[in-house]
N, C-alpha and C positions, 0 to 999 in steps of 0.2 A: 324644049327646055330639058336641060337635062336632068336626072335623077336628082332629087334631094330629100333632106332631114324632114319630116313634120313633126314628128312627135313619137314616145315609147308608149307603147302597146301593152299593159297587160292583162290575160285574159284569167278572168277567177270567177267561179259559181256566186259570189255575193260581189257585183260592183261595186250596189252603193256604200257596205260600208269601206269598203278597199276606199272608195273616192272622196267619202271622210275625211281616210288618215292622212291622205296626199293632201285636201286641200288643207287642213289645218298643218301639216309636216315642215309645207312650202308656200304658205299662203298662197294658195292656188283658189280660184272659186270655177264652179258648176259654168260652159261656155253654151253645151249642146245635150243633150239627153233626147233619144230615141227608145220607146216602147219600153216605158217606166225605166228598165235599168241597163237592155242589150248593149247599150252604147254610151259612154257619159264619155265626156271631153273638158278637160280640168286647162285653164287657163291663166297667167301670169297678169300683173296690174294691168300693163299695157295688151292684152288680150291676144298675146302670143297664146298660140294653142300648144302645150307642152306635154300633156300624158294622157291616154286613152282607155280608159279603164273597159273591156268587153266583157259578157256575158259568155261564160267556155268554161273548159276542163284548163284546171290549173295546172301549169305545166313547170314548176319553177326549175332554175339553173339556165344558163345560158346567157342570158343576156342579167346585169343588169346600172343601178345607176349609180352615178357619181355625184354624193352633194359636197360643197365646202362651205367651210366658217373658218373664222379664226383660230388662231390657237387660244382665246382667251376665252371665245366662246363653246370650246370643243366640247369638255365633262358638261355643261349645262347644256348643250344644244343635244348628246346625248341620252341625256336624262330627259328632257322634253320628247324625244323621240319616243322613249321607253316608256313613259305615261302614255302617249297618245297609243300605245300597242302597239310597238317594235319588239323587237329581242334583239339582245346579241350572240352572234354565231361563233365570235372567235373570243379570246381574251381582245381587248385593247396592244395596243401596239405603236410604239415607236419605230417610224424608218427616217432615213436620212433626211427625207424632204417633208417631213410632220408626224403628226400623230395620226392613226385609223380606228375607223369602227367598223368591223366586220356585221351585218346588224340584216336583218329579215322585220319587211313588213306584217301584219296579222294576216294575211294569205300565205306568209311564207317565200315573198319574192325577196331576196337579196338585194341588197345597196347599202354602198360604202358611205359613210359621214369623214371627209377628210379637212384634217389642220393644215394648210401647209408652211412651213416655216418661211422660206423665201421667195415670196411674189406671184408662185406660183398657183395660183388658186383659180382655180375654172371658171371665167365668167361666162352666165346662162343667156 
């Protein structure tokens, strides 16, 4: 079989509450957890296994993820982010194909919240 996808990896000194913010972010819930927190694996309705939150030195940059909504949902899906303990990294921003949020989880890992105006919107 050849190489494929399972899921994004991040590794931060506080899992569980990193696995919080994802699972409330994205409706995500708890699939798998090894030794209270080295290991949690956050999981979609249908129990696709989608992010892996590890027990490690945080290493942020380099990699990270792409969410979308609508454009009607953009400023409030945002602002829900920002409660749950996001930040934003950059101002907001308009490009040709929607609107972005440059935005860091409470560990500090980077991902984008994008609008896209024309059809174009990433399905997971």
């Amino acid at each position: 079989m050849p190489t494929r996808f399972d899921l994004v990896t991040i590794d931060t000194p506080q899992p569980h509450s990193l696995a919080a913010f994802w699972c409330a972010a994205l409706l995500l819930h708890e699939t798998e957890r090894e030794d209270v927190d080295r290991w949690v694996v956050l999981s979609d309705a249908d129990e696709v296994r989608r992010i892996g939150i590890q027990r490690g030195a945080h290493r942020p940059g380099g990699t990270h993820l792409d969410l979308a909504c609508s454009a009607v949902e953009f400023t409030g899906e945002v602002a829900r982010l920002q409660s749950l303990g996001a930040s934003l990294i950059a101002p907001l921003r308009d490009e040709s194909y929607g609107s972005i949020a440059n935005m860091a989880d409470p560990a500090g890992n980077a991902f984008d919240l994008c609008a896209y105006r024309h059809g174009g919107t990433a399905n997971a």
